[in-house]
SEDREN-911136 format. One record per residue: x, y, z of N, C-alpha, C, O, CB in turn. Coordinates in steps of 0.2 Angstrom, whole numbers, plus 5000, padded with zeros to 4 digits. Glycine has a CB too. Layout:
<sites>
XYZXYZXYZXYZXYZ...
</sites>
This chain:
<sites>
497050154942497650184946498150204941498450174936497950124950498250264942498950294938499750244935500150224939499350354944499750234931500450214927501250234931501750264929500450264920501250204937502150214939502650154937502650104935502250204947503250204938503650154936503750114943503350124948504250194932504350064942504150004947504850054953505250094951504349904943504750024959505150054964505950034964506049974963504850044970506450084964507150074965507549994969507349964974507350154970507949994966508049924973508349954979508349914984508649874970508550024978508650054987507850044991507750024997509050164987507250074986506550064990506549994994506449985000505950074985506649944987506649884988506849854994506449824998506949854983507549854996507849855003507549895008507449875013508649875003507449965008507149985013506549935016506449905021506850055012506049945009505449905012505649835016505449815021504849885006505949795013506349725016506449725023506249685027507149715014506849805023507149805031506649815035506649785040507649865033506149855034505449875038505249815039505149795044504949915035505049775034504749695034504949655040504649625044504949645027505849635037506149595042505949625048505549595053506849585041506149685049506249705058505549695061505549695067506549785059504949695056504349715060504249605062504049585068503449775053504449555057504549495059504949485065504749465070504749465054505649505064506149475070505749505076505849475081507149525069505349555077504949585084504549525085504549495091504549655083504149515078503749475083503849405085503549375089503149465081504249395082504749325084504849335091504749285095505449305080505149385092505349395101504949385104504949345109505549455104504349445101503649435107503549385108503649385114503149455105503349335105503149285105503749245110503749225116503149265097504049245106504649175113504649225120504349205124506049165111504949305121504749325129504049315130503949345136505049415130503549305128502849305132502849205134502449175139502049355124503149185131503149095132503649085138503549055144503549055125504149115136504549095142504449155147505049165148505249085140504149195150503949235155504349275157504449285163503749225159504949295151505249355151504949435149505349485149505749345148504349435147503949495145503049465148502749435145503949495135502949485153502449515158501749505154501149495156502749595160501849505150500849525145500549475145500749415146500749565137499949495143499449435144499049465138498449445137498949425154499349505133498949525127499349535121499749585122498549585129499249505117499949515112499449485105499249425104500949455115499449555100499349525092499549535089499749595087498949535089499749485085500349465079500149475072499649445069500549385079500549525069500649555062500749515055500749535050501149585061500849465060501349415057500849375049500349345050501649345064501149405042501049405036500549465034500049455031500849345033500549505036500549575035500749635034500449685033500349595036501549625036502149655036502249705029502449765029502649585036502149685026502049725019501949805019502249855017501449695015501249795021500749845017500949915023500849965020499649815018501349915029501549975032502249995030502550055030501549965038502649925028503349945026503249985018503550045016503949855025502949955014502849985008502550055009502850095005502549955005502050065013501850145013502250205017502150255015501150155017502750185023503050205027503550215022503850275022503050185034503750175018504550205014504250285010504750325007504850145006503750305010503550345008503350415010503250465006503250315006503450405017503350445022504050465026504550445026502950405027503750535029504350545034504050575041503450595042504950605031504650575046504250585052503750625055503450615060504450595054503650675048503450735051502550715049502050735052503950805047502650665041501750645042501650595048502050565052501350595034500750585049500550555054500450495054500650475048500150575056500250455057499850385058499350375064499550405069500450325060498850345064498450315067498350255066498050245060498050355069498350195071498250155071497750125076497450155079498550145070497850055076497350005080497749965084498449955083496949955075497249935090497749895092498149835091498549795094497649875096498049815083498349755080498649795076498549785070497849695077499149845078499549885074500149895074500449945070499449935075500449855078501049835080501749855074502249885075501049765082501549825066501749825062501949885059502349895055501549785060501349935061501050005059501650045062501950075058500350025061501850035069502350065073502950045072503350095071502250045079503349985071503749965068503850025062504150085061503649885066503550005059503550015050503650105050504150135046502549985044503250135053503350205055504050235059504150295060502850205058504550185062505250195066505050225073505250275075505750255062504650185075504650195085505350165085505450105082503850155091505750195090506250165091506250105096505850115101506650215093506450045096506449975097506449975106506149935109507149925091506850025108506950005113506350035119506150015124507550025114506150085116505350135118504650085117504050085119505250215112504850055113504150025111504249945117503949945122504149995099504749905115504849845122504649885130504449865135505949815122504849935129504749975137504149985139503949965145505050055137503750005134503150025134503049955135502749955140502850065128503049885132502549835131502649825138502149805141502649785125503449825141503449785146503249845154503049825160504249765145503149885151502549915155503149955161503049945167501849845159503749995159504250015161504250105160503950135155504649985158504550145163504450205165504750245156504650305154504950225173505250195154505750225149505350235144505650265139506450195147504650205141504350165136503750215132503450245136504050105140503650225127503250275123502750325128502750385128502850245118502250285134502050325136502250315143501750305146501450325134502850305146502850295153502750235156502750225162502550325155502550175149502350105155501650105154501350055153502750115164501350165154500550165155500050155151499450135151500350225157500450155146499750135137499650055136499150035135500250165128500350015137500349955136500249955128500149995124499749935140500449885126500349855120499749895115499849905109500149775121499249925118498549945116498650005115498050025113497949935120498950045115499050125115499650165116499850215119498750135120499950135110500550165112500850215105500550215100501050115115501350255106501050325103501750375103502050405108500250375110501950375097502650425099502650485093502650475087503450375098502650545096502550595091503050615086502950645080502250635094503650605089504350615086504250585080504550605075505050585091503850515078504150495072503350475070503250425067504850435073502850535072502350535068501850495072501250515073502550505060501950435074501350385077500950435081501150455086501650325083500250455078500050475084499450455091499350485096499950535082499250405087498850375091498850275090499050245085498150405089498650265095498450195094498050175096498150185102498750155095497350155096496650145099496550095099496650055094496050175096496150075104495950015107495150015103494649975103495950015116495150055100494350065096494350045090494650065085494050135096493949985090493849965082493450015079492950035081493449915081493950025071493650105068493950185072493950235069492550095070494150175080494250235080494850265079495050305083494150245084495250255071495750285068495650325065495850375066496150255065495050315060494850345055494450425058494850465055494350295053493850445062493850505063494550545067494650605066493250515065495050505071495450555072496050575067496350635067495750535078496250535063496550545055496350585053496750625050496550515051495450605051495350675050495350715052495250765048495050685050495450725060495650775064496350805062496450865060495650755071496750765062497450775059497550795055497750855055497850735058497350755050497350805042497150875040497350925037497050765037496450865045496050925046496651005047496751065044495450905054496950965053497451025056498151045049498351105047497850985065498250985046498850995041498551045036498851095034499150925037497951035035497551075028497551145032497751185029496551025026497351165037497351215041498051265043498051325043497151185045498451215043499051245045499551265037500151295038499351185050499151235031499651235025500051195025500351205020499951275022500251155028500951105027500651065024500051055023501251065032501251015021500850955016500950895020501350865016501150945007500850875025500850825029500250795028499650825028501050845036500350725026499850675025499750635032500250605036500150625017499050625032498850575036498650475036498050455035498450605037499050445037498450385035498350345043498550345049498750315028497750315040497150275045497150215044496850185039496450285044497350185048497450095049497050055052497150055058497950075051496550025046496049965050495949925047496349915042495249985052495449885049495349805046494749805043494349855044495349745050494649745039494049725037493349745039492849765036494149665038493249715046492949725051492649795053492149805056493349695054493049845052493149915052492649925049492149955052493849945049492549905043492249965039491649965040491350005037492349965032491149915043490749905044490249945049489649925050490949855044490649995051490450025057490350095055490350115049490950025062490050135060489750205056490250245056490150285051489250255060490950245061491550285059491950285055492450325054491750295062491750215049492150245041491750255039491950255033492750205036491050265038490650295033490750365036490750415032489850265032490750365040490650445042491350495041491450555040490550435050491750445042492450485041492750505032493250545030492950435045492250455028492550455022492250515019492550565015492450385019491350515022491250565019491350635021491250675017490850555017491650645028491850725029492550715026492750775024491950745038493150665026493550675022493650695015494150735013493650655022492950675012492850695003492750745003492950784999492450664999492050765007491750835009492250895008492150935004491350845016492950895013493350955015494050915012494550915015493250975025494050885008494550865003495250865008495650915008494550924995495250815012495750815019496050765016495750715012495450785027496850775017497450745015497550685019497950675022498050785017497050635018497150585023497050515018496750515013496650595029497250465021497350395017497050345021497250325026498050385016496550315019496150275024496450205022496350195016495150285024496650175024497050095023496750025027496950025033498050105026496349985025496049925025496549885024496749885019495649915022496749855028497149815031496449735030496149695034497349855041496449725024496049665024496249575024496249545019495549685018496549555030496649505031495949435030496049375032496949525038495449475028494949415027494449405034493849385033495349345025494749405039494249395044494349435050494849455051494249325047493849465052493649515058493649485064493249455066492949545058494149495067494449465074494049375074494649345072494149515083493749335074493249265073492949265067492749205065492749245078492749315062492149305058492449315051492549375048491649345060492449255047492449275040492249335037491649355039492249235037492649345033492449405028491749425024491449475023492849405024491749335021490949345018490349325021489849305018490749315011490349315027490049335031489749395037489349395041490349315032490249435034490049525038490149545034490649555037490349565043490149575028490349615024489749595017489749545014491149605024489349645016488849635010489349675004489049674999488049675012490049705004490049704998490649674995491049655000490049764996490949654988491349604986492249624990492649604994491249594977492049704985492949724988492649794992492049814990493849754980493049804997492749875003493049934997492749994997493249875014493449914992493549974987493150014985493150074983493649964983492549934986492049984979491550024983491050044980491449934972491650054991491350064994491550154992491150204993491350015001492050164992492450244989492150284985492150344985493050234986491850244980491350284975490750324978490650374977490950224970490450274983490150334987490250364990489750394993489950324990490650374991491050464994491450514990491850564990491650455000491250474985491850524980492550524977492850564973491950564983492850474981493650474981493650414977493250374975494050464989494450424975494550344972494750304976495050314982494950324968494450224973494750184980494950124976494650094971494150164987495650104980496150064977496249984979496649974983496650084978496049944976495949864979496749854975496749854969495149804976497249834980497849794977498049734980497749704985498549844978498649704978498749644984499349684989499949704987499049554979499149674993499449705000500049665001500549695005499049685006500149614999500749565000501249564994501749524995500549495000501149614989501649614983502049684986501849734983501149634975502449704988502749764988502749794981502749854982503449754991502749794976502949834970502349864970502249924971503249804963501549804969501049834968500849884977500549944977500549754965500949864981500749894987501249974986500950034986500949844994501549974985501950054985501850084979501850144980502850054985501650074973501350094968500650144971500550204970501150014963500350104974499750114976499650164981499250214981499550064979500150134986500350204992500350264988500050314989501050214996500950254983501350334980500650374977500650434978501950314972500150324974499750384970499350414975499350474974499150364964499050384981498850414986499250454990498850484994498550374990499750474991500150484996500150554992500050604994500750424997500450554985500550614980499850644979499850694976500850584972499150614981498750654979498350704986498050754987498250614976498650654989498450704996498850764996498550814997498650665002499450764995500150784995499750854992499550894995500850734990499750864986499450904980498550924981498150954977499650844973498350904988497950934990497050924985496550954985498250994991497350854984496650854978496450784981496250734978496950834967496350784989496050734994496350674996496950654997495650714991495550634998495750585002495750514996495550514990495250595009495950455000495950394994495550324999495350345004496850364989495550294998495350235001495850154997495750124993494450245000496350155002496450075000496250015002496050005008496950065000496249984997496049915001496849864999497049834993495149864996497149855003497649795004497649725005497749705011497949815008497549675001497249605004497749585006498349615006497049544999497749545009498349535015498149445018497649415016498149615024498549425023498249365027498349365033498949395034498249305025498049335041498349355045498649265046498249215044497849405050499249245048499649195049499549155055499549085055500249215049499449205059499049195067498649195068498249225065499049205071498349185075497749205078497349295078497549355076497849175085496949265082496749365081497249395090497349455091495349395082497349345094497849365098498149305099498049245097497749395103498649315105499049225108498449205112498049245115500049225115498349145110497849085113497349095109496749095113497749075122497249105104496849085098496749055094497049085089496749115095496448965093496448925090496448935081496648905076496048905094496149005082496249025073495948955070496348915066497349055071495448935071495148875067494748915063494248905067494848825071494648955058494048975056494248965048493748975045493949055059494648945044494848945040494648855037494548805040495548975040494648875030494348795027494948745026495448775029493848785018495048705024495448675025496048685019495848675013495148615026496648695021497048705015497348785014497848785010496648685010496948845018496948895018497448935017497748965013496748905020497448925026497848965028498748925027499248955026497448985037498748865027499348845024499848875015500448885013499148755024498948885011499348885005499448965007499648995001498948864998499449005010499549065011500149075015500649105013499049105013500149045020500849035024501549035018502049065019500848965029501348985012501748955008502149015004502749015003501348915004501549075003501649125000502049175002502249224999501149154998502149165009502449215014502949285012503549265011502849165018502849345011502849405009503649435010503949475006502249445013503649405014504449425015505149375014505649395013504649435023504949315014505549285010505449285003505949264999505549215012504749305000504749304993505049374991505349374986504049284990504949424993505549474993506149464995506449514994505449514995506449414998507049404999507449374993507949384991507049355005506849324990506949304985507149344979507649334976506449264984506749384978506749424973507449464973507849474968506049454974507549484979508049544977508649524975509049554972508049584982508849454979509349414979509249394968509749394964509249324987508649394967508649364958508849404955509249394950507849354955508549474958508749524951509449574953509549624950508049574949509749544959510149584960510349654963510849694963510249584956509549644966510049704971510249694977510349734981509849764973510249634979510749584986511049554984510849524979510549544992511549544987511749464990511549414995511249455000512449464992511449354996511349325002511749355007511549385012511449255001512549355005512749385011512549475014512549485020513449385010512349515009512149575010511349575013511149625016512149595003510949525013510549515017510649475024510349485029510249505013511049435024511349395031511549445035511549425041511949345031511649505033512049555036511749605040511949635045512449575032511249625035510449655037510449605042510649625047509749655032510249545041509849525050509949495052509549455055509449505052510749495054511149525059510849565064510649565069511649565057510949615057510849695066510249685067510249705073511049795064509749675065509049695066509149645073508949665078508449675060509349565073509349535077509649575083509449555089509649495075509949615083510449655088510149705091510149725097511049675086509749735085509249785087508849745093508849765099508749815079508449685090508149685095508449635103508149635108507549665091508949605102509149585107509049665113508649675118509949535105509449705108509549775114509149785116509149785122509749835112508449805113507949835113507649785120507449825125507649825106507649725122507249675125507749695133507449705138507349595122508449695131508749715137508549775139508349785145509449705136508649815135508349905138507749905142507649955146508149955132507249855140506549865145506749825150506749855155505649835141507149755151507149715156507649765162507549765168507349635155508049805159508349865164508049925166508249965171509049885161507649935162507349995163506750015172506349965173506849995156506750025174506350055181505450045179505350065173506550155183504950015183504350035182504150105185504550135189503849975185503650105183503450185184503150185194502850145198502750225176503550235193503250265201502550265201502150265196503450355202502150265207501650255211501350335207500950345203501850235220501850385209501450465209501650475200501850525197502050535215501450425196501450425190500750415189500450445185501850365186500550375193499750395192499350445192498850455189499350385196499650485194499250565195499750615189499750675190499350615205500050575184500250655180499850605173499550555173501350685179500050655168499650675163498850625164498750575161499950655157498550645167497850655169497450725167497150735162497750635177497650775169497450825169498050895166498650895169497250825174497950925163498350965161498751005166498451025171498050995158499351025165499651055170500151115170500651125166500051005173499951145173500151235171501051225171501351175174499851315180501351265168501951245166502251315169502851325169502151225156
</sites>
């Protein structure tokens, strides 16, 4: 991997702020889905994977894309769907990214780049190619990336996508989200190679195994991908190790781990140890951060209120965007 220098402490705080806010969300989720102030019966938690989108998205602007998965929640956050569209959407309200109608599994705002969210394992990957396909086409230098798991790669649509990406040298960034287990199934278990990195050689591209949970090393990583796409000399493949904290959704015993595991990782937890940090070397104060989350707190109190005020969608919502409609 290329030689960068280490990121600004303004980056530092951005990524923080992406971190916290994508945590304070799921904290909400989590208490409105218990106490049955939020309606769903499907909700998956990000929770210690927070990193690896805040760090890539500081690097991005609205105008590049995203596709993600439905355990993507963090991906949306980290990308700036506005807090009160995304609760709307979950709570399945008319004001909400797609009208109430996509639900938690699909939701999708183009203003700030999101452009898909798929209920398909693996199906991020060939529509990110499409995307980038179109930027490469169009000359803009709008980068794409693709967000999956472990589990993902295993399937024919990242071999397939990696290698029409290398083939037609597409601006896109394929990001493994490797949390260690595939919704129930350990990693060495499914997976016959050690790091999914070294799976990039076979297509040509480079591919980057970092720890997902270090912001300096994770944005290091993004930037060389992000600048090579940029400059039109292809696609990269990361691998981000990561852990997941919770289940693979709410009411998942998440017993799959040996004994000791998943606690000594909890221990490591990605965002107070950047809290730590920044407060060490000085570019916060405690109070400068108390104050950060504050508002985020406020962000999302608002946010929760805006969907519980918002209108469900009309009956004759059924019948629009279905089919295309002469304007």
């Amino acid at each position: 991997m290329t030689t960068l220098g280490q990121p600004d402490p303004a980056t530092l705080l951005d990524i923080y702020e992406r971190a916290a806010r994508i945590r304070k969300n799921d904290e909400a989720f989590h208490s409105a889905m218990q106490s049955g102030k939020l309606g769903i019966r499907i909700y998956y938690s990000p929770r210690g994977q927070e990193i690896i989108p805040s760090a890539i998205c500081n690097l991005l602007t609205d105008e590049d894309y995203l596709v993600t998965i439905y355990r993507g929640v963090h991906d949306q956050i980290a990308k700036g769907i506005p807090l009160n569209e995304l609760w709307a959407e979950y709570a399945g309200r008319v004001t909400g990214t797609c009208k109430g109608k996509g639900g938690p599994m699909h939701v999708t705002h183009p203003e700030t780049g999101n452009m898909v969210t798929t209920g398909i394992v693996g199906g991020s990957m060939p529509i990110a190619n499409g995307l980038a396909m179109a930027s490469q086409m169009d000359g803009n230098d709008r980068v794409t990336i693709a967000s999956f798991g472990d589990g993902a790669s295993n399937i024919g649509a990242f071999h397939e996508s990696l290698n029409m990406a290398s083939v037609w040298k597409l601006p896109v960034i394929f990001v493994c989200q490797n949390n260690l287990i595939a919704e129930h199934t350990r990693y060495e278990k499914g997976t016959s190679v050690e790091r999914i990195a070294d799976r990039a050689s076979a297509y040509g591209m480079p591919g980057i195994h970092v720890n997902g949970n270090d912001p300096l090393e994770m944005w290091k990583a993004a930037k060389v991908a992000i600048d090579r796409a940029r400059a039109g000399e292809g696609p990269t493949l990361i691998e981000a190790m990561t852990f997941r904290f919770m289940g693979h959704l709410i009411g998942d015993p998440d017993e799959h781990w040996n004994e000791g595991e998943k606690e000594a990782a909890m221990e490591r937890d990605p965002i107070p140890a950047l809290r730590r940090y920044l407060i060490d070397h000085g570019h916060a104060t405690e109070g400068d951060l108390q104050g950060l989350e504050e508002k985020l707190d406020q962000e999302v109190e608002d946010a929760m209120a805006f969907a519980a005020e918002s209108a469900k969608p009309d009956i004759l919502e059924l019948q629009k965007d279905v089919f295309a409609e002469e304007k």
